[in-house]
N, C-alpha and C positions, 0 to 999 in steps of 0.2 A: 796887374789889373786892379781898378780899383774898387770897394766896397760895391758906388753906384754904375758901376759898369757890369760888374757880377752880377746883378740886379737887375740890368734892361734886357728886356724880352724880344726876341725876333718876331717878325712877324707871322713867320711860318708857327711858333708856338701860339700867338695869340689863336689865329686863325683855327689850329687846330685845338686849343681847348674848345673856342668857343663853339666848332662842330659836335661837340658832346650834346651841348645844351640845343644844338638843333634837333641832337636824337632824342633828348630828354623831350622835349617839346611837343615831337609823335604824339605819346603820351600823354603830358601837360593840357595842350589844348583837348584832347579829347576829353580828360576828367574834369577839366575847370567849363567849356562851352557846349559839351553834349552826353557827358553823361547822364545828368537828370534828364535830358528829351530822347535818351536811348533808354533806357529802363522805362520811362511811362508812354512810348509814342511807337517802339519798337519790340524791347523783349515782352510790355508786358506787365508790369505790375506797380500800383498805383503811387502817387506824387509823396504822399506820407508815408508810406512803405519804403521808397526808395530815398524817403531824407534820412527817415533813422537808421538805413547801411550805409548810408554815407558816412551820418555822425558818427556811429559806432566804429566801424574800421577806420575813419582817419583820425579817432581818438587815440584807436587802439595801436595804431600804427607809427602815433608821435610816439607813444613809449618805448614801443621797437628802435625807433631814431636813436635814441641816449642810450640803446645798448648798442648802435651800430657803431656809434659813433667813438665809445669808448672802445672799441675792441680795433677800430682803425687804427684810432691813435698808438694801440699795443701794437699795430701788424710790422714785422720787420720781414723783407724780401728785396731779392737782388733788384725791384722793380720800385722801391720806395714802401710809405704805408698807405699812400690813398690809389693810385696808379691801378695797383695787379686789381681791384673790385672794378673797373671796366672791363678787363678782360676776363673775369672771371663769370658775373654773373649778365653780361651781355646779351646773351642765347637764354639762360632761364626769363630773363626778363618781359623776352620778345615771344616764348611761346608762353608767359601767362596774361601779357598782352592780347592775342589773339582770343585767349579763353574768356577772358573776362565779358569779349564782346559779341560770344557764340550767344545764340538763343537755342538751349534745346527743345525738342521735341516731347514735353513733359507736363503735367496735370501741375497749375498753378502752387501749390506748397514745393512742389520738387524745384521748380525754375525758381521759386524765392529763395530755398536751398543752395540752389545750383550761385545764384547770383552772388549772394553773401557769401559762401567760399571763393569764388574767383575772384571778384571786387577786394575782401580781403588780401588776395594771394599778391593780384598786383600790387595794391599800395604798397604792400612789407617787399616787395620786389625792389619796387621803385625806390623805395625809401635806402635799399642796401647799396643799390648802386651810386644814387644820387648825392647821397650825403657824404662819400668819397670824394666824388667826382667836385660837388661845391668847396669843400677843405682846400681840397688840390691846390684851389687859387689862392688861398692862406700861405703856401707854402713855396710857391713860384717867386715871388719877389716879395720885398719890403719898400720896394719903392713907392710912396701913395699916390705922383701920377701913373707910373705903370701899372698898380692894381687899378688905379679906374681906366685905363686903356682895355686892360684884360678882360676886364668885365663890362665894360663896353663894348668888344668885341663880342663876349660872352651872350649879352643881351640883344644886340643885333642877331646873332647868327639863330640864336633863338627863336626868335620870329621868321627865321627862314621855314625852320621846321614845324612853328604854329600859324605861317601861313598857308602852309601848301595842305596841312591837315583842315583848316579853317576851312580853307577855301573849297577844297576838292570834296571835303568829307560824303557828304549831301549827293552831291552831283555821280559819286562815285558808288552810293551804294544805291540810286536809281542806276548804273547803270552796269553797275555788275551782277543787279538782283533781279533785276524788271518787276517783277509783281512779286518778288518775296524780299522786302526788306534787310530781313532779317541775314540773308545767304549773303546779300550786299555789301552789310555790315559787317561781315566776319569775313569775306576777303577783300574788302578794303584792309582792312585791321592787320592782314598781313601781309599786304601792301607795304604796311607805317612802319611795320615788327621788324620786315626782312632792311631795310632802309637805316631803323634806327640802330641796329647791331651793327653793320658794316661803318659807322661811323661811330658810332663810340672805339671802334679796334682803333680808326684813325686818331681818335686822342690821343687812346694810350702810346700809340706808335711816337707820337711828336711833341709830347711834355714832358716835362721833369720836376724833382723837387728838388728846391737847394736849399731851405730855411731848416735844418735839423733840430730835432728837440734838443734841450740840454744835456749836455753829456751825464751819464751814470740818473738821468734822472728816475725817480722809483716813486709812485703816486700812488694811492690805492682807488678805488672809482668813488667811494664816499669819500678822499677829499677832495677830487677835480670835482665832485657835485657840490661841494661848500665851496671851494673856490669860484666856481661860474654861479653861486647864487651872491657870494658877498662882492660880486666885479655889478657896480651899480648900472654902466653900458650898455653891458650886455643885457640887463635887466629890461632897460626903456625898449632895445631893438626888440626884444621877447615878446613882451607887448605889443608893441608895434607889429610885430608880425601876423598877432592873432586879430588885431583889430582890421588890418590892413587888410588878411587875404577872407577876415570874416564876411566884410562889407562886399570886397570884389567876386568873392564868389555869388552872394544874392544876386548883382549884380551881372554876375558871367550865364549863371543859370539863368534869369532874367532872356536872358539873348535872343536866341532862337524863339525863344515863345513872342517877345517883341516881336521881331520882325513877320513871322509868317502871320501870327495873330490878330496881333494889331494895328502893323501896318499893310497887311494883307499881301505876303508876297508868296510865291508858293516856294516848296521845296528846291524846284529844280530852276528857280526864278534866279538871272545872272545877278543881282543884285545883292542875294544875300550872299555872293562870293565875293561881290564889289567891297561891301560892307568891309566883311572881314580882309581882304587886301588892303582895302583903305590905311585901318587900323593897324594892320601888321606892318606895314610901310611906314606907317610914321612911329612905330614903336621905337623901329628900327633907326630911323633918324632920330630921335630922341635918346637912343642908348649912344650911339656918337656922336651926340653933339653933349653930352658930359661932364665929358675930359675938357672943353675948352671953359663951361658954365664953371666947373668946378677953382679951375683959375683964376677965376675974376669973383666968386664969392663964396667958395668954400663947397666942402660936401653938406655939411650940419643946412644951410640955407637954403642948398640947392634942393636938398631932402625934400624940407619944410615947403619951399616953394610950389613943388610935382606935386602935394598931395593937397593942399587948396587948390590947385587949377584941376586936379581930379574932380573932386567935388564941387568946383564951379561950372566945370561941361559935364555932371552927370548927370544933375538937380535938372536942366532943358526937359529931359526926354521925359520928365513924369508929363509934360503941359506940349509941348509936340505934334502938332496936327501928321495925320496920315500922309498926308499930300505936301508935308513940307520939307521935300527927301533931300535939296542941299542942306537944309539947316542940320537934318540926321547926320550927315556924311560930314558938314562943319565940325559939329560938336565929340562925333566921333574921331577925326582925325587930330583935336586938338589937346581932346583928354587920352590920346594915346601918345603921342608926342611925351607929356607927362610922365605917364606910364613906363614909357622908355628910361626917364630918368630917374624916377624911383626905384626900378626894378634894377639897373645898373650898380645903384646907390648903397641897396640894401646890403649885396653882397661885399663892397667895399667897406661900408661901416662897420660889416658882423667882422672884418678881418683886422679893423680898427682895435675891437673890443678884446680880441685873441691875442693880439699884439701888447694889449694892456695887462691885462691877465699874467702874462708870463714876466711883465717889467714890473708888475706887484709881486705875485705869487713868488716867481721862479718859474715854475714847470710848464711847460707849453702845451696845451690840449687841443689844436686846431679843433681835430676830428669833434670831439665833443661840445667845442662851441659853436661849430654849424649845423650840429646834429640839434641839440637844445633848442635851435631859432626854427627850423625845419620843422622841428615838433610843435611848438606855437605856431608856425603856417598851418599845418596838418591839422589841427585842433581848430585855425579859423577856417577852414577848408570844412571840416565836419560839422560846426555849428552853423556857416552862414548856409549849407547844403542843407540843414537839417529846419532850417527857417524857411527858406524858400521853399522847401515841401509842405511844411504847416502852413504856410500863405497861399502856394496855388490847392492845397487841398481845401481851407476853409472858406476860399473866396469861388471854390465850382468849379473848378478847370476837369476839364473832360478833353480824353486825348483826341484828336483826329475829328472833331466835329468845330461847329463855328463857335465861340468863346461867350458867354453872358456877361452883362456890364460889367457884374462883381468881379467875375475873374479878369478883365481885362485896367478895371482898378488897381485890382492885387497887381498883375505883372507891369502898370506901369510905376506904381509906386517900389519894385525889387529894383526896376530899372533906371529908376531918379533918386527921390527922395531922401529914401532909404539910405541907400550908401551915400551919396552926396551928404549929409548931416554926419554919418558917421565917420566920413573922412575928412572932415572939417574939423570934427572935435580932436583925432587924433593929432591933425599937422599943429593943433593950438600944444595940446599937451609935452608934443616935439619940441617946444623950442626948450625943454626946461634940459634936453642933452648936451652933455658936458665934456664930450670931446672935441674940441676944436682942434685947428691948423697948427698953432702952437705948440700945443701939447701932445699933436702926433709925431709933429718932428723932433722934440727933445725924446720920445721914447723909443723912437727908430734909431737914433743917434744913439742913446744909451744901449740899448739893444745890441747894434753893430758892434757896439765896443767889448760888451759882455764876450757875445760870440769870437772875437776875434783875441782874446785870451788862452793863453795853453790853458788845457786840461790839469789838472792838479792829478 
Protein backbone atom coordinates (compact mmCIF):
# COMPACT_ATOMS: atom_id res chain seq x y z
CA UNK A 1 0.00 0.00 0.00
CA UNK A 2 1.18 3.10 -0.73
CA UNK A 3 2.21 6.16 1.50
CA UNK A 4 -1.08 8.19 -0.03
CA UNK A 5 -3.36 5.21 0.31
CA UNK A 6 -2.28 4.71 4.12
CA UNK A 7 -3.39 8.05 4.37
CA UNK A 8 -7.09 8.30 2.83
CA UNK A 9 -9.76 8.01 5.19
CA UNK A 10 -13.07 5.98 4.92
CA UNK A 11 -15.87 7.65 5.17
CA UNK A 12 -17.38 5.82 7.99
CA UNK A 13 -14.14 7.55 9.85
CA UNK A 14 -14.69 10.99 8.59
CA UNK A 15 -18.32 10.64 9.68
CA UNK A 16 -17.53 9.49 12.86
CA UNK A 17 -14.95 11.96 14.02
CA UNK A 18 -16.78 14.48 12.85
CA UNK A 19 -19.80 13.16 15.29
CA UNK A 20 -17.50 14.22 18.26
CA UNK A 21 -17.75 17.63 17.28
CA UNK A 22 -21.51 17.42 17.03
CA UNK A 23 -21.29 16.29 20.75
CA UNK A 24 -18.70 19.05 21.35
CA UNK A 25 -21.18 21.45 19.96
CA UNK A 26 -24.06 20.56 22.80
CA UNK A 27 -21.85 22.55 24.61
CA UNK A 28 -20.32 25.05 22.17
CA UNK A 29 -23.42 26.58 21.12
CA UNK A 30 -24.68 26.89 24.42
CA UNK A 31 -21.35 28.72 25.93
CA UNK A 32 -20.83 30.79 22.58
CA UNK A 33 -25.12 31.88 21.97
CA UNK A 34 -26.72 31.55 25.48
CA UNK A 35 -24.68 31.57 28.18
CA UNK A 36 -24.52 35.45 28.78
CA UNK A 37 -28.79 35.51 28.32
CA UNK A 38 -28.75 32.28 30.71
CA UNK A 39 -26.88 33.85 33.65
CA UNK A 40 -28.53 37.48 33.32
CA UNK A 41 -32.23 36.47 31.97
CA UNK A 42 -32.40 33.04 33.84
CA UNK A 43 -30.16 32.17 36.77
CA UNK A 44 -29.96 35.60 37.78
CA UNK A 45 -27.03 37.62 38.20
CA UNK A 46 -26.15 40.69 36.29
CA UNK A 47 -24.51 41.46 32.59
CA UNK A 48 -21.01 42.54 34.36
CA UNK A 49 -20.90 40.00 36.85
CA UNK A 50 -21.33 37.43 34.46
CA UNK A 51 -18.57 38.91 31.72
CA UNK A 52 -16.00 38.79 34.45
CA UNK A 53 -16.76 34.71 34.94
CA UNK A 54 -16.54 34.52 31.84
CA UNK A 55 -13.16 36.28 31.44
CA UNK A 56 -11.82 34.74 34.33
CA UNK A 57 -12.49 30.99 33.67
CA UNK A 58 -11.86 30.90 30.06
CA UNK A 59 -8.63 32.78 30.82
CA UNK A 60 -8.04 30.36 33.30
CA UNK A 61 -8.88 27.58 31.57
CA UNK A 62 -6.55 28.41 28.20
CA UNK A 63 -3.75 27.56 30.66
CA UNK A 64 -5.45 24.36 31.75
CA UNK A 65 -5.25 23.76 27.78
CA UNK A 66 -1.21 23.70 27.42
CA UNK A 67 -1.10 21.27 30.39
CA UNK A 68 -3.76 19.06 28.69
CA UNK A 69 -2.37 19.31 25.93
CA UNK A 70 1.10 18.38 26.80
CA UNK A 71 0.18 15.46 29.00
CA UNK A 72 -1.81 13.97 25.65
CA UNK A 73 0.95 14.17 23.65
CA UNK A 74 2.83 11.91 26.88
CA UNK A 75 -0.37 9.42 26.96
CA UNK A 76 0.72 6.15 25.60
CA UNK A 77 -2.44 3.28 25.63
CA UNK A 78 -3.41 0.40 23.75
CA UNK A 79 -6.26 3.15 22.35
CA UNK A 80 -3.56 5.78 20.91
CA UNK A 81 -2.63 9.37 22.90
CA UNK A 82 -5.64 11.41 21.95
CA UNK A 83 -8.55 8.51 21.38
CA UNK A 84 -8.84 6.99 25.30
CA UNK A 85 -9.83 11.21 26.75
CA UNK A 86 -13.27 10.48 24.78
CA UNK A 87 -13.89 7.61 26.53
CA UNK A 88 -12.66 8.61 29.53
CA UNK A 89 -13.97 11.90 30.41
CA UNK A 90 -17.30 11.61 28.27
CA UNK A 91 -19.73 11.12 31.51
CA UNK A 92 -17.60 13.69 33.77
CA UNK A 93 -18.23 16.12 31.08
CA UNK A 94 -21.90 15.70 30.67
CA UNK A 95 -22.86 15.65 34.37
CA UNK A 96 -20.78 19.13 34.81
CA UNK A 97 -22.63 20.19 31.87
CA UNK A 98 -25.87 19.73 33.52
CA UNK A 99 -24.47 21.61 36.54
CA UNK A 100 -23.35 24.51 35.15
CA UNK A 101 -26.91 25.00 33.97
CA UNK A 102 -28.81 24.18 37.30
CA UNK A 103 -29.95 27.40 39.11
CA UNK A 104 -30.21 26.81 42.82
CA UNK A 105 -32.32 27.69 45.22
CA UNK A 106 -29.93 30.22 47.12
CA UNK A 107 -29.56 34.04 48.40
CA UNK A 108 -27.69 35.95 45.55
CA UNK A 109 -23.57 35.58 46.75
CA UNK A 110 -24.18 31.64 47.10
CA UNK A 111 -25.78 31.33 43.17
CA UNK A 112 -22.68 33.83 42.27
CA UNK A 113 -20.58 31.15 44.10
CA UNK A 114 -22.52 28.29 42.81
CA UNK A 115 -22.06 29.79 39.18
CA UNK A 116 -18.31 30.51 39.08
CA UNK A 117 -17.48 26.87 40.36
CA UNK A 118 -19.58 25.05 37.68
CA UNK A 119 -18.93 27.47 34.78
CA UNK A 120 -15.43 26.98 35.82
CA UNK A 121 -15.67 23.05 36.29
CA UNK A 122 -17.08 22.86 32.60
CA UNK A 123 -14.67 24.79 30.71
CA UNK A 124 -11.62 22.63 32.36
CA UNK A 125 -14.10 19.71 31.45
CA UNK A 126 -14.51 20.75 27.97
CA UNK A 127 -11.19 21.89 27.45
CA UNK A 128 -9.70 18.00 28.53
CA UNK A 129 -11.71 16.38 26.39
CA UNK A 130 -11.77 18.58 23.37
CA UNK A 131 -8.39 19.37 22.94
CA UNK A 132 -7.74 15.57 22.45
CA UNK A 133 -10.54 15.06 20.43
CA UNK A 134 -9.23 18.39 17.95
CA UNK A 135 -5.35 16.68 17.93
CA UNK A 136 -6.84 13.47 16.84
CA UNK A 137 -7.34 14.97 13.39
CA UNK A 138 -3.49 15.98 13.41
CA UNK A 139 -2.82 12.61 13.57
CA UNK A 140 -5.44 10.60 11.11
CA UNK A 141 -3.65 11.48 8.01
CA UNK A 142 -1.05 13.89 6.27
CA UNK A 143 -2.90 14.07 3.43
CA UNK A 144 -3.83 18.00 3.09
CA UNK A 145 -7.04 17.21 0.87
CA UNK A 146 -8.00 14.59 3.38
CA UNK A 147 -7.36 16.74 6.32
CA UNK A 148 -9.74 19.28 4.82
CA UNK A 149 -12.37 16.56 3.95
CA UNK A 150 -12.02 15.53 7.63
CA UNK A 151 -12.59 18.72 8.93
CA UNK A 152 -14.98 19.39 6.69
CA UNK A 153 -16.84 16.79 7.85
CA UNK A 154 -15.80 17.72 11.26
CA UNK A 155 -17.47 21.20 10.75
CA UNK A 156 -20.54 20.27 9.07
CA UNK A 157 -21.52 17.70 11.56
CA UNK A 158 -20.82 20.30 13.97
CA UNK A 159 -23.60 22.23 13.20
CA UNK A 160 -25.64 19.38 13.41
CA UNK A 161 -25.30 19.49 17.18
CA UNK A 162 -25.31 23.49 17.21
CA UNK A 163 -28.29 23.49 15.39
CA UNK A 164 -30.62 21.23 17.10
CA UNK A 165 -29.18 23.10 20.52
CA UNK A 166 -29.74 26.52 18.59
CA UNK A 167 -32.71 25.89 17.57
CA UNK A 168 -34.65 23.78 20.33
CA UNK A 169 -32.86 25.48 23.21
CA UNK A 170 -35.67 28.33 23.88
CA UNK A 171 -38.46 26.43 22.92
CA UNK A 172 -37.44 23.53 25.18
CA UNK A 173 -36.94 25.17 28.33
CA UNK A 174 -40.61 26.92 27.85
CA UNK A 175 -41.56 23.80 27.54
CA UNK A 176 -40.23 21.43 29.93
CA UNK A 177 -40.44 24.42 32.55
CA UNK A 178 -43.78 26.18 31.93
CA UNK A 179 -43.49 29.09 34.42
CA UNK A 180 -40.00 28.06 35.90
CA UNK A 181 -37.30 28.63 33.56
CA UNK A 182 -35.02 27.68 35.29
CA UNK A 183 -36.34 23.68 35.81
CA UNK A 184 -36.38 24.02 31.85
CA UNK A 185 -33.10 24.90 31.52
CA UNK A 186 -31.66 22.21 33.53
CA UNK A 187 -33.51 19.43 31.84
CA UNK A 188 -33.10 20.53 28.56
CA UNK A 189 -29.22 20.48 29.48
CA UNK A 190 -29.58 17.00 30.17
CA UNK A 191 -31.31 16.44 27.17
CA UNK A 192 -27.77 17.85 25.22
CA UNK A 193 -25.45 15.81 28.22
CA UNK A 194 -27.21 12.41 27.88
CA UNK A 195 -26.91 12.86 23.53
CA UNK A 196 -23.45 14.27 23.63
CA UNK A 197 -21.71 11.31 25.77
CA UNK A 198 -23.32 8.61 23.55
CA UNK A 199 -21.55 10.02 20.67
CA UNK A 200 -18.41 10.92 21.59
CA UNK A 201 -18.30 6.71 22.62
CA UNK A 202 -19.18 6.76 18.69
CA UNK A 203 -15.87 8.55 17.78
CA UNK A 204 -13.87 6.80 19.78
CA UNK A 205 -15.32 3.46 18.68
CA UNK A 206 -14.50 4.49 14.64
CA UNK A 207 -11.10 6.51 14.64
CA UNK A 208 -7.61 5.85 14.78
CA UNK A 209 -4.22 7.30 14.82
CA UNK A 210 -1.62 6.37 12.18
CA UNK A 211 1.01 9.60 12.13
CA UNK A 212 3.31 8.29 15.43
CA UNK A 213 5.70 10.64 17.05
CA UNK A 214 9.33 10.06 16.29
CA UNK A 215 10.71 7.16 17.53
CA UNK A 216 12.64 7.26 21.05
CA UNK A 217 11.67 10.93 21.07
CA UNK A 218 12.31 12.45 24.70
CA UNK A 219 11.16 16.52 24.90
CA UNK A 220 10.82 18.16 28.15
CA UNK A 221 7.60 20.57 28.18
CA UNK A 222 9.94 23.77 28.36
CA UNK A 223 11.13 22.88 25.10
CA UNK A 224 7.90 21.93 22.99
CA UNK A 225 6.94 25.53 24.65
CA UNK A 226 10.19 27.14 22.95
CA UNK A 227 9.60 25.12 19.97
CA UNK A 228 5.78 26.11 19.46
CA UNK A 229 6.89 29.85 20.28
CA UNK A 230 9.87 29.92 17.70
CA UNK A 231 7.41 27.97 14.89
CA UNK A 232 6.31 31.67 13.32
CA UNK A 233 2.64 29.72 11.91
CA UNK A 234 1.72 28.78 14.68
CA UNK A 235 2.21 32.20 15.96
CA UNK A 236 -0.03 34.10 13.31
CA UNK A 237 -3.03 30.99 13.84
CA UNK A 238 -2.45 32.03 17.79
CA UNK A 239 -3.56 35.28 17.02
CA UNK A 240 -5.85 34.59 14.84
CA UNK A 241 -7.56 32.55 17.13
CA UNK A 242 -8.00 35.14 19.93
CA UNK A 243 -8.91 37.93 17.57
CA UNK A 244 -11.27 35.64 15.60
CA UNK A 245 -13.20 33.98 18.52
CA UNK A 246 -12.79 37.66 20.51
CA UNK A 247 -14.91 39.46 17.96
CA UNK A 248 -17.42 36.40 17.38
CA UNK A 249 -18.13 35.98 20.74
CA UNK A 250 -19.34 39.90 21.13
CA UNK A 251 -21.05 39.06 18.47
CA UNK A 252 -22.64 35.47 19.43
CA UNK A 253 -23.60 37.11 22.85
CA UNK A 254 -24.88 39.93 20.79
CA UNK A 255 -27.77 37.19 19.54
CA UNK A 256 -30.38 36.55 21.31
CA UNK A 257 -30.64 40.04 22.75
CA UNK A 258 -30.72 41.10 18.86
CA UNK A 259 -33.42 39.27 18.07
CA UNK A 260 -35.91 39.26 20.91
CA UNK A 261 -34.84 42.89 21.77
CA UNK A 262 -34.55 44.55 19.00
CA UNK A 263 -36.21 42.95 16.50
CA UNK A 264 -39.00 42.14 18.89
CA UNK A 265 -39.50 38.54 18.66
CA UNK A 266 -40.55 36.67 21.68
CA UNK A 267 -38.85 33.56 23.20
CA UNK A 268 -41.06 30.97 21.91
CA UNK A 269 -41.36 33.13 18.51
CA UNK A 270 -40.59 30.19 15.46
CA UNK A 271 -38.28 32.64 14.01
CA UNK A 272 -35.66 32.76 16.22
CA UNK A 273 -35.30 28.82 15.55
CA UNK A 274 -35.67 29.88 11.78
CA UNK A 275 -32.65 32.15 12.52
CA UNK A 276 -30.48 29.82 13.98
CA UNK A 277 -31.40 26.89 11.34
CA UNK A 278 -30.76 29.30 8.85
CA UNK A 279 -27.38 29.76 9.81
CA UNK A 280 -26.41 26.32 10.87
CA UNK A 281 -27.46 25.09 7.43
CA UNK A 282 -25.47 27.16 5.63
CA UNK A 283 -22.42 26.70 8.10
CA UNK A 284 -22.81 23.40 7.25
CA UNK A 285 -22.68 23.97 3.55
CA UNK A 286 -19.90 26.13 3.87
CA UNK A 287 -17.68 23.46 5.77
CA UNK A 288 -18.32 21.19 2.51
CA UNK A 289 -18.05 23.18 0.16
CA UNK A 290 -14.02 23.71 1.38
CA UNK A 291 -12.55 20.97 0.01
CA UNK A 292 -13.35 21.94 -3.54
CA UNK A 293 -12.57 26.15 -2.73
CA UNK A 294 -9.50 24.89 -1.48
CA UNK A 295 -8.47 23.35 -4.89
CA UNK A 296 -8.76 26.05 -7.07
CA UNK A 297 -7.19 28.75 -4.57
CA UNK A 298 -5.50 27.44 -1.74
CA UNK A 299 -6.21 27.10 2.15
CA UNK A 300 -4.07 30.48 2.99
CA UNK A 301 -6.84 32.49 0.52
CA UNK A 302 -9.56 30.74 1.11
CA UNK A 303 -8.96 31.63 4.96
CA UNK A 304 -8.36 35.22 4.11
CA UNK A 305 -11.44 35.33 1.84
CA UNK A 306 -14.27 33.78 4.93
CA UNK A 307 -13.17 36.31 7.09
CA UNK A 308 -13.83 39.72 4.98
CA UNK A 309 -17.05 38.30 3.83
CA UNK A 310 -17.60 37.66 7.71
CA UNK A 311 -17.23 41.17 8.31
CA UNK A 312 -18.86 42.28 5.26
CA UNK A 313 -22.54 40.57 6.21
CA UNK A 314 -21.86 41.41 9.89
CA UNK A 315 -21.27 45.29 9.66
CA UNK A 316 -25.63 45.24 7.93
CA UNK A 317 -27.07 44.31 11.14
CA UNK A 318 -25.57 47.51 13.11
CA UNK A 319 -28.20 49.76 10.36
CA UNK A 320 -31.06 46.97 9.88
CA UNK A 321 -34.47 47.92 10.20
CA UNK A 322 -36.92 45.71 12.35
CA UNK A 323 -39.04 44.96 9.60
CA UNK A 324 -36.48 43.94 7.25
CA UNK A 325 -36.44 40.15 8.20
CA UNK A 326 -35.16 38.87 4.56
CA UNK A 327 -32.35 41.12 4.49
CA UNK A 328 -31.67 39.55 8.41
CA UNK A 329 -32.05 35.99 7.23
CA UNK A 330 -29.87 37.20 3.81
CA UNK A 331 -27.01 38.36 5.70
CA UNK A 332 -27.24 35.69 8.11
CA UNK A 333 -27.18 32.89 5.90
CA UNK A 334 -24.30 34.34 3.78
CA UNK A 335 -21.88 35.34 6.66
CA UNK A 336 -22.33 31.75 7.89
CA UNK A 337 -21.62 30.11 4.77
CA UNK A 338 -18.20 31.91 5.62
CA UNK A 339 -18.15 30.74 8.89
CA UNK A 340 -18.26 27.24 7.61
CA UNK A 341 -15.16 27.88 5.89
CA UNK A 342 -13.05 29.49 8.29
CA UNK A 343 -14.18 27.31 10.94
CA UNK A 344 -13.16 24.15 8.66
CA UNK A 345 -9.88 26.08 7.83
CA UNK A 346 -8.79 26.79 11.14
CA UNK A 347 -8.26 23.30 12.15
CA UNK A 348 -6.64 22.41 8.85
CA UNK A 349 -4.01 25.12 9.00
CA UNK A 350 -3.28 24.64 13.09
CA UNK A 351 -2.39 20.87 11.58
CA UNK A 352 -0.37 22.58 8.87
CA UNK A 353 1.63 24.33 11.68
CA UNK A 354 2.22 20.71 13.72
CA UNK A 355 3.35 19.40 10.59
CA UNK A 356 6.00 22.20 10.44
CA UNK A 357 7.01 22.08 13.75
CA UNK A 358 8.30 18.55 13.61
CA UNK A 359 9.99 18.96 9.77
CA UNK A 360 11.91 21.96 11.79
CA UNK A 361 12.21 20.86 15.34
CA UNK A 362 12.06 17.01 15.01
CA UNK A 363 9.67 16.14 17.82
CA UNK A 364 6.20 16.14 17.00
CA UNK A 365 3.75 17.73 19.71
CA UNK A 366 0.31 17.49 17.99
CA UNK A 367 -1.44 17.62 21.40
CA UNK A 368 0.24 20.83 22.47
CA UNK A 369 -0.27 22.64 19.38
CA UNK A 370 -3.93 22.38 19.44
CA UNK A 371 -3.94 22.89 22.94
CA UNK A 372 -1.88 26.39 22.49
CA UNK A 373 -4.37 27.59 19.68
CA UNK A 374 -7.52 26.31 21.87
CA UNK A 375 -6.05 28.46 24.51
CA UNK A 376 -5.97 31.69 22.26
CA UNK A 377 -9.69 30.74 21.49
CA UNK A 378 -10.54 30.46 25.15
CA UNK A 379 -8.79 33.74 25.96
CA UNK A 380 -10.90 35.37 22.85
CA UNK A 381 -13.91 33.63 24.28
CA UNK A 382 -13.12 35.36 27.72
CA UNK A 383 -12.27 38.80 26.73
CA UNK A 384 -14.97 39.23 23.75
CA UNK A 385 -17.56 37.77 26.93
CA UNK A 386 -16.06 40.13 29.20
CA UNK A 387 -16.73 43.23 26.60
CA UNK A 388 -20.00 42.48 25.94
CA UNK A 389 -20.93 42.52 29.57
CA UNK A 390 -19.24 45.91 30.03
CA UNK A 391 -21.30 47.25 26.86
CA UNK A 392 -24.75 45.75 27.83
CA UNK A 393 -23.94 46.75 31.47
CA UNK A 394 -22.91 50.64 30.60
CA UNK A 395 -25.30 51.12 27.90
CA UNK A 396 -28.80 49.94 30.64
CA UNK A 397 -29.79 46.64 29.65
CA UNK A 398 -32.15 45.25 32.15
CA UNK A 399 -33.07 41.73 31.83
CA UNK A 400 -36.69 40.73 30.92
CA UNK A 401 -38.32 44.26 30.52
CA UNK A 402 -38.40 46.36 27.20
CA UNK A 403 -34.81 47.74 26.32
CA UNK A 404 -33.87 51.82 26.36
CA UNK A 405 -32.32 53.41 23.16
CA UNK A 406 -28.82 53.06 24.85
CA UNK A 407 -28.91 49.70 25.38
CA UNK A 408 -30.31 48.75 22.07
CA UNK A 409 -27.27 51.02 20.56
CA UNK A 410 -24.93 49.08 22.61
CA UNK A 411 -26.51 45.52 21.31
CA UNK A 412 -26.59 46.74 17.88
CA UNK A 413 -23.20 47.93 17.58
CA UNK A 414 -21.92 43.97 19.46
CA UNK A 415 -23.92 42.77 16.68
CA UNK A 416 -22.30 44.87 13.59
CA UNK A 417 -19.91 47.13 13.83
CA UNK A 418 -17.94 45.79 16.31
CA UNK A 419 -16.84 42.60 14.94
CA UNK A 420 -17.30 43.44 11.36
CA UNK A 421 -14.09 46.03 11.70
CA UNK A 422 -12.37 43.65 13.87
CA UNK A 423 -12.59 40.85 11.43
CA UNK A 424 -11.56 42.94 8.60
CA UNK A 425 -8.49 44.08 10.24
CA UNK A 426 -7.47 40.50 11.07
CA UNK A 427 -8.19 38.79 7.37
CA UNK A 428 -5.78 42.17 6.20
CA UNK A 429 -3.10 41.07 8.90
CA UNK A 430 -3.66 37.13 7.31
CA UNK A 431 -2.37 37.67 4.30
CA UNK A 432 1.34 38.22 5.87
CA UNK A 433 1.10 33.81 6.60
CA UNK A 434 3.69 31.95 5.15
CA UNK A 435 2.57 28.69 4.70
CA UNK A 436 1.55 27.98 1.26
CA UNK A 437 0.67 24.89 -1.01
CA UNK A 438 4.10 24.50 -2.00
CA UNK A 439 5.63 24.32 1.05
CA UNK A 440 3.06 22.03 2.55
CA UNK A 441 3.81 19.43 0.07
CA UNK A 442 7.52 19.49 0.17
CA UNK A 443 7.12 18.93 4.06
CA UNK A 444 4.62 16.11 3.77
CA UNK A 445 6.91 14.57 1.28
CA UNK A 446 10.00 15.16 3.52
CA UNK A 447 8.09 13.99 6.40
CA UNK A 448 6.94 10.57 4.74
CA UNK A 449 10.40 9.94 3.94
CA UNK A 450 11.60 10.69 7.49
CA UNK A 451 8.88 8.30 8.94
CA UNK A 452 9.58 5.61 6.49
CA UNK A 453 13.28 5.07 7.61
CA UNK A 454 14.28 2.27 10.02
CA UNK A 455 14.69 3.15 13.43
CA UNK A 456 18.39 3.37 14.24
Amino acid sequence: MSQSDAMRLPLVEKVGYGLGDTASNFVWAMLMNFSMYFYTDIFGITAAATGTMLLVARAGDGLFGLFVGAVADRTRSRWGRFRPYLLWLCVPLGVVFVAAFTTPAAAEPVKLAYAWLTYNLLMLTYSAINIPYGALSGVMTDDPLERTSLNSWRMGLAQVGGIAASTSFLWLVANLGGDDPAAGARRTVCLFAAVAVGLFLVTFVTTRERIQPPALQRVTLGQDVRMLLANPHWRMMFMAGIVNMTFGTIRNSAGIYYLRSYLGWAKDDGRIAAFFLAGGLAMITGAMFTRPLVRRIGKKWSFVGSMFLIAATAAPFSFLEPDQIGLVFGFQVLGMLAVGVNATLSWTLLADTADFAEWTFGPRSTGLVFSALTCGQKAGMGIGAAIAGVILDRCGYVPNVEQSAAAIRGILLMAGLIPAVGLAALAAAFMAYGLNEPLCRQIREELAARRAEPSP
